[in-house]
C-alpha positions in Angstrom: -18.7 30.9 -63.7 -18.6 28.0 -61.6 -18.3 28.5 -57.8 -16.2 26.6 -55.3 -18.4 24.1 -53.0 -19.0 25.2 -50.2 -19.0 21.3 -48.2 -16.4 20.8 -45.7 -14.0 18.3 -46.2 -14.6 15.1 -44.8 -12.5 14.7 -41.3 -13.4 13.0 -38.3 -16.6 14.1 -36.3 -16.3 16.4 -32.8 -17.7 13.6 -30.9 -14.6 11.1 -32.2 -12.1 13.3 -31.5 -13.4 13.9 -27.8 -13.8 10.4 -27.3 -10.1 9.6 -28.0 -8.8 12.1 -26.0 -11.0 11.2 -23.0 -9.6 7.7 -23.8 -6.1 9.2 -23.5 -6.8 11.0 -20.2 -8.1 7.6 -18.7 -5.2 6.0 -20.1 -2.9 8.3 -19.0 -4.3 8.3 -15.2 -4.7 4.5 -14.8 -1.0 4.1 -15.8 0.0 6.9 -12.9 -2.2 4.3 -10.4 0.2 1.6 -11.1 3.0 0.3 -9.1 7.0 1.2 -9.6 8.4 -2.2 -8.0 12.1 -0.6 -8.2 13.1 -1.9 -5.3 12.7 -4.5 -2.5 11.6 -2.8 0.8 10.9 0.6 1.5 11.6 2.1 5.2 10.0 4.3 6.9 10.6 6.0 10.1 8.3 6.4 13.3 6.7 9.7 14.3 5.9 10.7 17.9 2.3 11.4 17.7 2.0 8.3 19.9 -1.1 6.2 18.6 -3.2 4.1 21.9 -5.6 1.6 21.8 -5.5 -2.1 21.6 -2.1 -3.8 22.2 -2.6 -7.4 21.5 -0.9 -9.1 18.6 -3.7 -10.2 16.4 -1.5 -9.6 13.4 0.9 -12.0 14.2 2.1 -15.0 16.1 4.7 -14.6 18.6 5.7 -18.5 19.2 7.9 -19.5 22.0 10.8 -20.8 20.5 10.6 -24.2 20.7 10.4 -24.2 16.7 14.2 -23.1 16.2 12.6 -20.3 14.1 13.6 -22.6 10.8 10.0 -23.5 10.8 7.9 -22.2 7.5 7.4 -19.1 5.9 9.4 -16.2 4.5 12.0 -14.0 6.4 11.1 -10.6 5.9 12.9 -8.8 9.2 14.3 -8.5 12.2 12.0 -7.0 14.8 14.4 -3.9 15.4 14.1 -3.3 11.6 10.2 -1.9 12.4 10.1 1.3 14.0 7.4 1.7 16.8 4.3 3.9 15.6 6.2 2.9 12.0 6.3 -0.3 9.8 8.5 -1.2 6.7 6.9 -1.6 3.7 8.3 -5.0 1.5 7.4 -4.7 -2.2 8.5 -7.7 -3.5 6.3 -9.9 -0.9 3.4 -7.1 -1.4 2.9 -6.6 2.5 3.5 -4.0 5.0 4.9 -5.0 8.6 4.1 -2.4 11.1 4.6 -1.5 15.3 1.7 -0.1 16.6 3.0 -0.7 20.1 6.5 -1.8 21.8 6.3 -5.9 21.0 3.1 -5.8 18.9 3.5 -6.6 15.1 1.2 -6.4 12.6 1.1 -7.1 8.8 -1.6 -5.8 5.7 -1.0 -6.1 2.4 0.4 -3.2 0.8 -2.1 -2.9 -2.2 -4.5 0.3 -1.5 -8.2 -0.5 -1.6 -9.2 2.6 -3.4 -7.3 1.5 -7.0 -5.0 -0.8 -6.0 -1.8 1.3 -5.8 1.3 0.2 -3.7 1.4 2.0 -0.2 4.7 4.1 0.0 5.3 5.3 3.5 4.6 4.5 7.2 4.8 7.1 9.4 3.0 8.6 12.7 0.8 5.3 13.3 -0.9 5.6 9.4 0.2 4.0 6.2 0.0 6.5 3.3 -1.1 5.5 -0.2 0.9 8.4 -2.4 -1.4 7.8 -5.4 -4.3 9.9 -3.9 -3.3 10.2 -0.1 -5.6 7.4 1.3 -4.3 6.9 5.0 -4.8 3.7 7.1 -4.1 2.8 11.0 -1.0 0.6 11.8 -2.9 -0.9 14.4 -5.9 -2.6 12.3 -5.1 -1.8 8.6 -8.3 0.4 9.0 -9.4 4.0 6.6 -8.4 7.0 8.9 -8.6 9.0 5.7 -9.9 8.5 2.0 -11.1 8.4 -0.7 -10.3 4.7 0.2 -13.5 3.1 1.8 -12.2 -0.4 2.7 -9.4 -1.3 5.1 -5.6 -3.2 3.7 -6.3 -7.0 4.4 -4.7 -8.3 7.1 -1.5 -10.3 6.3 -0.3 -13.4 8.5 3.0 -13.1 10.2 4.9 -14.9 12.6 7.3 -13.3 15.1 9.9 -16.3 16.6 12.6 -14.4 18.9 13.8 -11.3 17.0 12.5 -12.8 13.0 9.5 -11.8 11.5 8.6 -14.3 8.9 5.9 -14.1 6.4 3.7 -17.3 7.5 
């Protein structure tokens, strides 16, 4: 009588199979870090919680008119496009123009420092990363919340009359 063998069939090993499908699951959650750019701007409304502190445009130029406002740089907005304690986020130019305060303008990039999602709402003085909820301040471009540890770079605008232009 001969017997059947008893050796398995050759197939690939445990350790190749979880190794693919942990390469899957990385692929899988890097793609759902990466940015839709759908559209051109995305605006966001202001909240009422009323953020204080400094008040001084450090984010932007505010220049006297005596340029015409023709002078350099991208137009992004009007300065009654940005709500106050909000901001409007433009995809295309990858920054995000925000209020703080009546008159004061600021701009960040809109690339989140944790893993370099785009940001997708401004709202009640922060600016809300949706890939993992990071939250930074209108007012500096500073972490109020993680898991982001650095702060948006700070964007260079100038703000002639009512224009905001990307300088």
């Amino acid at each position: 009588m001969t017997s059947a063998s008893l050796k398995p069939e050759a197939g690939p090993a445990r350790r190749t199979v979880m190794a693919a499908a942990g390469a899957a699951g990385l692929a899988a959650a890097l793609t759902a870090c990466g940015s839709d750019d759908s559209s051109d701007t995305v605006d966001t409304g202001s909240g009422s919680s009323g953020t204080t502190g400094a008040t001084g445009s450090t984010g932007a130029s505010q220049d006297s008119g005596a340029s015409g406002g023709s002078a350099g740089g991208t137009a992004l907005a009007k300065t009654t496009d940005i709500p106050e304690g909000g901001g409007k986020i433009f995809k295309d130019q990858g920054v995000v123009v925000t209020q703080p305060a009546a008159g004061t303008y600021k701009a960040f990039s809109s690339k989140c420092t944790h893993q370099g999602c785009a940001v997708g709402s401004v709202a009640d003085g922060v600016i809300v990363c949706p890939c993992h909820n990071s939250h930074f301040s209108v007012e500096d471009g500073s972490v109020k919340k993680g898991p982001a540890t650095q702060a948006l770079a700070a964007a260079k605008i100038t703000v002639s009359g009512d224009e905001i232009k990307l300088a």
